[in-house]
Backbone as JSON Lines, residues from 0, in Angstrom:
{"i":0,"aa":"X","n":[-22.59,17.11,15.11],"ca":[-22.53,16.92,13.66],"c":[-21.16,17.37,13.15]}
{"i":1,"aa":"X","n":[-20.57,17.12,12.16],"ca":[-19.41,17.3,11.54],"c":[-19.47,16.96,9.82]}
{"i":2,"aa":"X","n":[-18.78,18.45,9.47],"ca":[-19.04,17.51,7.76],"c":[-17.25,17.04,7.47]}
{"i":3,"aa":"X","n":[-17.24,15.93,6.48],"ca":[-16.6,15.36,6.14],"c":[-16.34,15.79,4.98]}
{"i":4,"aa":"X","n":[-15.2,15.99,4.49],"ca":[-14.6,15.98,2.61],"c":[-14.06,14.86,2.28]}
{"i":5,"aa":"X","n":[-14.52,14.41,1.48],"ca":[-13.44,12.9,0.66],"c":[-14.16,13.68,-1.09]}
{"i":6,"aa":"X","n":[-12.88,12.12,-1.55],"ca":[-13.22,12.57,-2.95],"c":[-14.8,12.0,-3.94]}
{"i":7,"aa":"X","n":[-15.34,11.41,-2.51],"ca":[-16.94,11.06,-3.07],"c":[-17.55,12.49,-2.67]}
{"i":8,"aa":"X","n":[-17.08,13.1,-1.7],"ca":[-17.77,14.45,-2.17],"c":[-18.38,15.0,-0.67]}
{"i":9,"aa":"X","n":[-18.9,15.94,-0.4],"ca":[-19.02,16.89,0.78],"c":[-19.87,15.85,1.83]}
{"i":10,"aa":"X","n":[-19.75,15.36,3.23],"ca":[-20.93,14.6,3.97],"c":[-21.22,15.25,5.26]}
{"i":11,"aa":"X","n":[-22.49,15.47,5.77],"ca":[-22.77,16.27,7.09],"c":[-23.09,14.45,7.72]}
{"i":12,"aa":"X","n":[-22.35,14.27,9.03],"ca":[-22.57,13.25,9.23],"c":[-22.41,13.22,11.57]}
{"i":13,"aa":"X","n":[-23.45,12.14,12.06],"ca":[-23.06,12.51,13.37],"c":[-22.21,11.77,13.76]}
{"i":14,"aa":"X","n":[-21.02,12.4,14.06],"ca":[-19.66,12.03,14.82],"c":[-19.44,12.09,15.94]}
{"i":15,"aa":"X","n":[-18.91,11.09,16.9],"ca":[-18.62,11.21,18.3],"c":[-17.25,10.94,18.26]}
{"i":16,"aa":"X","n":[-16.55,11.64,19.48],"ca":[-15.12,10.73,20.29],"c":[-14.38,10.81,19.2]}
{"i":17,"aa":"X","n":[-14.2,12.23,18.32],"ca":[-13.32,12.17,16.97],"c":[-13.63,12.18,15.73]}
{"i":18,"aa":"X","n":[-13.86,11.33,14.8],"ca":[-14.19,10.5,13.73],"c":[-15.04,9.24,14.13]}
{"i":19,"aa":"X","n":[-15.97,9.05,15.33],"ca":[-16.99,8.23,15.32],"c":[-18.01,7.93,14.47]}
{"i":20,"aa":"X","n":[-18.01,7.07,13.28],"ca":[-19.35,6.84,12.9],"c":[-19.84,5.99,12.82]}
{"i":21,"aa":"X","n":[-21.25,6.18,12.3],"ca":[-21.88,4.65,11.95],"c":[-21.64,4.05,10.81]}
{"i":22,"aa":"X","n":[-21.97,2.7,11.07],"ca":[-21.35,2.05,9.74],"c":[-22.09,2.55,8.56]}
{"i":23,"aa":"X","n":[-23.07,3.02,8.33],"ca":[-23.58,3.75,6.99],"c":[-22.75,4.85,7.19]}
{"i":24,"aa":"X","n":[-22.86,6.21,8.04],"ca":[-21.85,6.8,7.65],"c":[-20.27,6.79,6.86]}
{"i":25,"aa":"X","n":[-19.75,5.74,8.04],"ca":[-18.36,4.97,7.35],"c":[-18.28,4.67,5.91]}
{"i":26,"aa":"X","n":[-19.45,4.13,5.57],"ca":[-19.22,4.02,4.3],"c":[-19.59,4.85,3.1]}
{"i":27,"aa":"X","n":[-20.5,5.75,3.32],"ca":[-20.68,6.66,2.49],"c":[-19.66,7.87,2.63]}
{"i":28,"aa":"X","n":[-18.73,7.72,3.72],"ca":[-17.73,8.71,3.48],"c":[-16.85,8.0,2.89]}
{"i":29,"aa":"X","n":[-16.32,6.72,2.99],"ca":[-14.61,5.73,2.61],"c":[-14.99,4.95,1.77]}
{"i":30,"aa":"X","n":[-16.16,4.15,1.31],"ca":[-16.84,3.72,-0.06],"c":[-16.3,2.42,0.37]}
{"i":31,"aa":"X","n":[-16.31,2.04,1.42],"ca":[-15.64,0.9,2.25],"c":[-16.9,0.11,3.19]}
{"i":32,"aa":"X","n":[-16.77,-0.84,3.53],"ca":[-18.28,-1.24,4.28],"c":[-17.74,-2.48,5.48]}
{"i":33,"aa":"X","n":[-18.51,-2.12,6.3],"ca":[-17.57,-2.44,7.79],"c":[-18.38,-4.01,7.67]}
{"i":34,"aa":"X","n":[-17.94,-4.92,7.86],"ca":[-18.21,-6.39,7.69],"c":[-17.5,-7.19,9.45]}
{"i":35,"aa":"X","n":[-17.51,-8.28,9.84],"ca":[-16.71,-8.46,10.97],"c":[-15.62,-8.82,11.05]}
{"i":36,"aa":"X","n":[-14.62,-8.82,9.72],"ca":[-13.64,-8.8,9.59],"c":[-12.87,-7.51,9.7]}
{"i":37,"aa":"X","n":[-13.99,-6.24,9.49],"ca":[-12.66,-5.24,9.36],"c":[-13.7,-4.16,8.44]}
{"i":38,"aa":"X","n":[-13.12,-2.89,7.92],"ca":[-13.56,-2.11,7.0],"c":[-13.15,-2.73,5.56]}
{"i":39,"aa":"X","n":[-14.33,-3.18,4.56],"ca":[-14.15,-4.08,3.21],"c":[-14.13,-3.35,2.17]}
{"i":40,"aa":"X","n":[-13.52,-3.87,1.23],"ca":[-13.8,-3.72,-0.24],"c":[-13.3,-4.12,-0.87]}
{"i":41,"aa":"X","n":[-14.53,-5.27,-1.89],"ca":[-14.3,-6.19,-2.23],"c":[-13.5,-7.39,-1.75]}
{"i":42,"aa":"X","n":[-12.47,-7.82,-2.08],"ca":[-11.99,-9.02,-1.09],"c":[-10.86,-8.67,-0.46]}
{"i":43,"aa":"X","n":[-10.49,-7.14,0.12],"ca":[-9.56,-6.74,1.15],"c":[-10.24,-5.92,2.13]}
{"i":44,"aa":"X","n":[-9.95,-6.41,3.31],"ca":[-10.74,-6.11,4.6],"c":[-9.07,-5.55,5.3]}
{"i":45,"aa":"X","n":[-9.4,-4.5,6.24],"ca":[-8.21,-3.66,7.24],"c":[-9.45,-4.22,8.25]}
{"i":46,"aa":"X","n":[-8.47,-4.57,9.52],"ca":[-8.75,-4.62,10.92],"c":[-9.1,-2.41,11.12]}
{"i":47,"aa":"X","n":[-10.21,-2.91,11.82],"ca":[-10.09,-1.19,12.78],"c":[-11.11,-1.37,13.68]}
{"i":48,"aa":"X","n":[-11.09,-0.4,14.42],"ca":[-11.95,-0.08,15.46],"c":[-13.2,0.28,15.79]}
{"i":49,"aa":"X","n":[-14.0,-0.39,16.0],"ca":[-15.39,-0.56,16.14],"c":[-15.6,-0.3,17.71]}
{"i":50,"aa":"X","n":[-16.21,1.02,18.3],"ca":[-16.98,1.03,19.57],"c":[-18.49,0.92,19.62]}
{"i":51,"aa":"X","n":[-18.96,0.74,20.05],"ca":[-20.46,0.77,20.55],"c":[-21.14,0.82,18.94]}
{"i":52,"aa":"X","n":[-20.49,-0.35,18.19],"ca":[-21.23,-0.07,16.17],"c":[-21.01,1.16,16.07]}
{"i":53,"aa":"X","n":[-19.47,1.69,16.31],"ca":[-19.12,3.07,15.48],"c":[-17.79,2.67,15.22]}
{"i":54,"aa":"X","n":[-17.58,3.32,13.86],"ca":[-16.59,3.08,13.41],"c":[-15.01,4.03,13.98]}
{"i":55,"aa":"X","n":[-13.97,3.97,14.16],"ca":[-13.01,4.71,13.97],"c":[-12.53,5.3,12.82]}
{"i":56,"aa":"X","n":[-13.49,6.13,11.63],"ca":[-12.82,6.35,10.26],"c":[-11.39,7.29,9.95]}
{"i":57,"aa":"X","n":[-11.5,7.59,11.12],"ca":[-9.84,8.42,11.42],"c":[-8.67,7.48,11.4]}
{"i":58,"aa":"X","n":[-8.52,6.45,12.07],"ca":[-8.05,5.61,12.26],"c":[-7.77,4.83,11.18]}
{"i":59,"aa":"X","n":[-8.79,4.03,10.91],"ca":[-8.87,3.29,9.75],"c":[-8.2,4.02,8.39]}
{"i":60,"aa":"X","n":[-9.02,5.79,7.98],"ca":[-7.87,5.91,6.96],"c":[-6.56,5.91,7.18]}
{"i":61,"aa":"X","n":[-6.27,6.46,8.01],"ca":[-4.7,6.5,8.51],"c":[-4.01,4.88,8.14]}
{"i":62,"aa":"X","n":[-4.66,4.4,8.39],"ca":[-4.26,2.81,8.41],"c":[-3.9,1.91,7.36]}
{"i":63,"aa":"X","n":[-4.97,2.87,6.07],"ca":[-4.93,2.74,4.38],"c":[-4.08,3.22,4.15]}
{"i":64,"aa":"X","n":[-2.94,4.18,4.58],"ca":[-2.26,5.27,4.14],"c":[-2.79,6.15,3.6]}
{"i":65,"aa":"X","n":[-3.43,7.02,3.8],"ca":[-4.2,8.18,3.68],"c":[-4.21,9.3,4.75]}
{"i":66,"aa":"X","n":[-4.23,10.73,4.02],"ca":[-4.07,11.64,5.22],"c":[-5.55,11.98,5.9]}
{"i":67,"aa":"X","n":[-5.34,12.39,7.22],"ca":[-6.99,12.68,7.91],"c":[-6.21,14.09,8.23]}
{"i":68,"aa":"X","n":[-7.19,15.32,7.73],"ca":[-7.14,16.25,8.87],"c":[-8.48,16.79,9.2]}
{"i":69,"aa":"X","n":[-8.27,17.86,10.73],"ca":[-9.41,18.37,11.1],"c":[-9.12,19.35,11.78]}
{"i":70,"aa":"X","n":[-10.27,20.52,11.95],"ca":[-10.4,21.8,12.74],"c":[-10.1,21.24,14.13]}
{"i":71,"aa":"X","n":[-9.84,22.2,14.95],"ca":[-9.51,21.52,16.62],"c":[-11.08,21.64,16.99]}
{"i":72,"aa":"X","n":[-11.9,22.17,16.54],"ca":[-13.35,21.2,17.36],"c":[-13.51,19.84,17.18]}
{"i":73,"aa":"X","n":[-13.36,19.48,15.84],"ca":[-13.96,17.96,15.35],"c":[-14.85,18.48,14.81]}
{"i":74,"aa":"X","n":[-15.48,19.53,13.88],"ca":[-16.04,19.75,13.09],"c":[-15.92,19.68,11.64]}
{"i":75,"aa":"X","n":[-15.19,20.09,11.11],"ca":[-14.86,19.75,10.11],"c":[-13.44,18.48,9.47]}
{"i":76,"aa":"X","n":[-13.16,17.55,8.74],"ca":[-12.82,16.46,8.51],"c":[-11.97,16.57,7.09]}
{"i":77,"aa":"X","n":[-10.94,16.19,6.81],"ca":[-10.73,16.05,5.01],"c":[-10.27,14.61,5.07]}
{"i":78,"aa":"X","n":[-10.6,13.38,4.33],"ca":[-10.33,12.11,4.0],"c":[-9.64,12.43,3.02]}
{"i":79,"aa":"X","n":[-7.92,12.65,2.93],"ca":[-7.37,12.62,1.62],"c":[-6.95,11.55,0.49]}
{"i":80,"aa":"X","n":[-6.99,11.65,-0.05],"ca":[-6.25,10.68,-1.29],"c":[-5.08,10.09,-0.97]}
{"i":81,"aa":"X","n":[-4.58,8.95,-0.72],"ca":[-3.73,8.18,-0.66],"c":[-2.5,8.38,-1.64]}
{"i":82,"aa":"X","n":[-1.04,8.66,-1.51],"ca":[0.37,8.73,-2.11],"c":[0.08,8.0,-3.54]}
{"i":83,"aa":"X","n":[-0.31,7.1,-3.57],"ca":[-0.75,5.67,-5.0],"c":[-1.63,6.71,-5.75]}
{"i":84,"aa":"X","n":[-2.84,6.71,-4.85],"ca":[-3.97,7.68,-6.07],"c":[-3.31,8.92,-6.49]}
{"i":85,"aa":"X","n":[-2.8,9.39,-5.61],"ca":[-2.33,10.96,-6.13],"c":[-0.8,10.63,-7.24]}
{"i":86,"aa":"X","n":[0.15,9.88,-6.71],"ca":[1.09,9.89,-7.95],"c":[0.33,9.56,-9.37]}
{"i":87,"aa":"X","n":[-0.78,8.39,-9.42],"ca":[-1.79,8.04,-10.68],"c":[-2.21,9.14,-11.3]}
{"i":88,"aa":"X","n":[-2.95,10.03,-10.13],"ca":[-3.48,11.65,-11.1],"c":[-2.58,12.47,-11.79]}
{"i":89,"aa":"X","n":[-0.94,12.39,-11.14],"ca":[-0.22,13.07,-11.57],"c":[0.29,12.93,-12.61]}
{"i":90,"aa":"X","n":[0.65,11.66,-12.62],"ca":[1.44,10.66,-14.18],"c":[0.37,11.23,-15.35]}
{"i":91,"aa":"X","n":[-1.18,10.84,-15.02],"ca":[-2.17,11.13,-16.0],"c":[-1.76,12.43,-16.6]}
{"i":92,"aa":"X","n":[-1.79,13.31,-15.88],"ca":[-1.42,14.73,-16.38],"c":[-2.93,15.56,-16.88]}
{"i":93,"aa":"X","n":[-3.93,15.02,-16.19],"ca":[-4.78,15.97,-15.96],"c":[-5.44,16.23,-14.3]}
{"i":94,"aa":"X","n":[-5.7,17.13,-14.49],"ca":[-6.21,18.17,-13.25],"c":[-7.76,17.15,-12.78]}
{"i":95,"aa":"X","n":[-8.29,16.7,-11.46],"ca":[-9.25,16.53,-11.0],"c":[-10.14,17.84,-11.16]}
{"i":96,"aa":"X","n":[-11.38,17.32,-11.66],"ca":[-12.33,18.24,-11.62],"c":[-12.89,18.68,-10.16]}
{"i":97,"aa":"X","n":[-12.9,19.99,-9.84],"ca":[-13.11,21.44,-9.09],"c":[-14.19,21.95,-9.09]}
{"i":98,"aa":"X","n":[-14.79,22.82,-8.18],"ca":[-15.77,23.58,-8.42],"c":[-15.4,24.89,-7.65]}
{"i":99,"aa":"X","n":[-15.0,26.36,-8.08],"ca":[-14.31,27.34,-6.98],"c":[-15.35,28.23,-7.71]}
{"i":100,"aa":"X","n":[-15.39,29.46,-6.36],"ca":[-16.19,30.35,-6.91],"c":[-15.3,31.68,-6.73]}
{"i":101,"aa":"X","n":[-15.78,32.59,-8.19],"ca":[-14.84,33.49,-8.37],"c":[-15.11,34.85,-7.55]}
{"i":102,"aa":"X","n":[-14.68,35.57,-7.87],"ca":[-14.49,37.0,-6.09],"c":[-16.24,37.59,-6.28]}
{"i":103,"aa":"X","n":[-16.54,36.95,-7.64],"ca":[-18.27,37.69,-6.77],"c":[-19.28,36.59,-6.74]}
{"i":104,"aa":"X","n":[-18.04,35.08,-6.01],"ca":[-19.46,34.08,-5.77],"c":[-20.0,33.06,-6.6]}
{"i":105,"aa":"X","n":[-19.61,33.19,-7.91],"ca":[-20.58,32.8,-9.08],"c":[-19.61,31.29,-8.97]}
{"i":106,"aa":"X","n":[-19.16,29.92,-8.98],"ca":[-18.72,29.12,-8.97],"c":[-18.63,28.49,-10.51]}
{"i":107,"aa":"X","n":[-17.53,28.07,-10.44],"ca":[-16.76,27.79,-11.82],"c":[-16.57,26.88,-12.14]}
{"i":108,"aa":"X","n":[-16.44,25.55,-12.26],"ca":[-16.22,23.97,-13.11],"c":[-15.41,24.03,-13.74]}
{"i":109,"aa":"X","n":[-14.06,23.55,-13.12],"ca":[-13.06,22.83,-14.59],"c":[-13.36,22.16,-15.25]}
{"i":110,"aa":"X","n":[-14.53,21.09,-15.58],"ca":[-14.5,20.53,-16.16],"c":[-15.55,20.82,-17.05]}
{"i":111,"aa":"X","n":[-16.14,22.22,-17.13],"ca":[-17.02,22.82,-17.67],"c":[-16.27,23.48,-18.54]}
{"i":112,"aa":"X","n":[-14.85,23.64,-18.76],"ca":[-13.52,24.12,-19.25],"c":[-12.83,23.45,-20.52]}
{"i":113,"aa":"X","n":[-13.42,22.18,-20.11],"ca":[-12.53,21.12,-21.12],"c":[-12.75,21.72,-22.45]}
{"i":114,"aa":"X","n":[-11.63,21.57,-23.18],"ca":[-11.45,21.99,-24.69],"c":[-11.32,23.41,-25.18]}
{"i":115,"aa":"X","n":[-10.89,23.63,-23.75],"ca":[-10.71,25.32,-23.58],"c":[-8.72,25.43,-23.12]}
{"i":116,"aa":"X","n":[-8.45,26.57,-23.37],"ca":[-7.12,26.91,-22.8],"c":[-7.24,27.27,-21.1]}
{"i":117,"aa":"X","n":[-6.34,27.02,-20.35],"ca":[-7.29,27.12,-19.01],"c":[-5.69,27.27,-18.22]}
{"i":118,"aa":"X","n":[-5.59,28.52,-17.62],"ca":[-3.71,28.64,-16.98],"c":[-4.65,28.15,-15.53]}
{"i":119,"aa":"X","n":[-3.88,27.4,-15.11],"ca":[-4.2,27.04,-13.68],"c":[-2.88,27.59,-12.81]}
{"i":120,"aa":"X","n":[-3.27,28.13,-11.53],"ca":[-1.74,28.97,-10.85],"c":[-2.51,28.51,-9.21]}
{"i":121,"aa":"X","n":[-1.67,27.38,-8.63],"ca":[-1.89,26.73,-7.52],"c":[-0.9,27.75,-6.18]}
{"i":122,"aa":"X","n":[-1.04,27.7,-4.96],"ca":[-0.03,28.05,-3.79],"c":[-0.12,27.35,-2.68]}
{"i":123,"aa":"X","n":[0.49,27.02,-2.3],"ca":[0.88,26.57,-0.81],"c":[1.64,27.48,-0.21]}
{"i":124,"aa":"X","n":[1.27,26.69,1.56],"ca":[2.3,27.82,2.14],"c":[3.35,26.9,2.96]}
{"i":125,"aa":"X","n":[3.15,25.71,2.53],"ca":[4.41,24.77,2.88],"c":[5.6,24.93,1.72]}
């Protein structure tokens, strides 16, 4: 088993050989639906890799231009947002709604925030 992050939201899903899934998986993680042309939506289909009716969704995002990362088991997964979607959020100039929980646990909603003053203070270590 392996859970997945995308921006449809947290998925516990069974993965083989990487990012193996089934085509219901595939698509409830990439909102994409594997047809025999390719992984679809709406009337643009990407060629990818199909073994034994499992998908390659590692592959395939990579292929969208999108980042994949993962733990060195293959347990955990992040399907990121594509360069296009993320410059769009940025131009917008508001923050994607969050859910973090504060040092005793209790979890917080930005968007439970709206119409509020709200300092947001981000870090990386790149």
């Amino acid at each position: 088993m392996a859970t997945v992050l995308t921006d449809q939201g947290e998925l516990t899903v069974a993965a083989t050989n990487g990012l193996f899934l089934s085509a219901e998986d595939a698509e409830r993680a990439t909102g994409w639906t594997l047809k025999p042309e390719g992984m679809c939506r709406d009337d643009l289909c990407v060629p990818t890799t199909v073994r034994d009716g499992r998908v390659d969704v590692a592959a395939f995002w990579r292929a969208v231009g999108c980042p994949v990362v993962n733990d060195a088991a293959g347990e955990a997964w992040v399907l990121g947002a594509g360069a296009q979607q993320r410059n769009a959020a940025l131009a917008g100039l508001t923050a994607p709604d969050f859910t973090l929980p504060d040092l005793t646990g209790t979890p917080h909603t930005l968007s439970a925030l709206r119409g509020k003053k709200v300092f947001l203070c981000t870090w990386a270590s790149w």
